[in-house]
C-alpha positions, 0 to 999 in steps of 0.5 A: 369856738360855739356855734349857735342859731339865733331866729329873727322875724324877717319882718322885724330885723332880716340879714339883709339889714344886718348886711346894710348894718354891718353890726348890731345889738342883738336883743329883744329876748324875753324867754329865761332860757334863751337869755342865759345862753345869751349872757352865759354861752355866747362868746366873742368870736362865736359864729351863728346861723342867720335864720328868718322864722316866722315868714313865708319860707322858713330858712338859714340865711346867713352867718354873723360872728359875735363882737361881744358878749352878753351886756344889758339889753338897752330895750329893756329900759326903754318906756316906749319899747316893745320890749320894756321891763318895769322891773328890770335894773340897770345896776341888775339888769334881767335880759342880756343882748350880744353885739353881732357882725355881719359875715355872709349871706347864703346864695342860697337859703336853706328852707326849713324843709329842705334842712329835714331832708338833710340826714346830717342834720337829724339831731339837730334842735332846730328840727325838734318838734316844740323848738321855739327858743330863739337862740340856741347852741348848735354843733359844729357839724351842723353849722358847716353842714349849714353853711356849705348847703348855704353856699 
């Protein structure tokens, strides 16, 4: 099993729609080096950290698990879409979303400077200066760490 956490801007997708949702296509990623760990890395069963970014308050908010694996971003082919791609192919498609399932929501989110604090948590890459990725693999250490501070 791999762990990973996937950012989303509260605004725009939060965990408490994935809650209300109960599952979704996790897509939208147009950065090469978060798509290949979309299509390639993440596998069904994996377990990922729910982190709101871009907001007020920074924060792990929750767990989902993985229903299936990489497939061809719908978005991408959508003319009215933000996140269209006129070069894109369904037969070769260039950006690849999961499908995830809601798991929990933490009782108490964990802030990004609250995660700072945290020593276990040092190495992690969300902490690393320029981290902008929006989905990227973390240790299992790290998200237990995670999920038992969420808790």
């Amino acid at each position: 099993m791999n762990y990973f956490i996937f950012k989303t801007e509260p605004s725009g997708y939060s965990i408490d729609d994935l809650k209300r949702d109960k599952k979704t296509s996790w897509g939208g990623i147009r950065n090469y080096q978060a798509r290949n760990i979309l299509r390639d890395d993440v596998k069904v069963g994996d377990l990922v950290i729910i982190y709101h970014s871009s907001c007020e308050v920074p924060a792990a908010v929750g767990v989902a698990n993985v229903l299936k694996t990489g497939y061809g971003d719908p978005s991408q082919f959508d003319k009215k879409s933000h996140y269209f791609d006129a070069g894109s192919k369904q037969n070769d498609p260039r950006w690849f979303a999961v499908a995830i399932a809601f798991t929990e929501k933490f009782k108490n989110p964990i802030s990004l400077p609250a995660m700072r604090l945290e020593s276990s948590l040092s190495n992690m890459r969300l902490l690393a200066r320029g981290n902008r990725l929006s989905v990227f693999p973390i240790s299992k250490r790290h998200f237990e760490t995670i999920r038992t501070l969420g808790a």
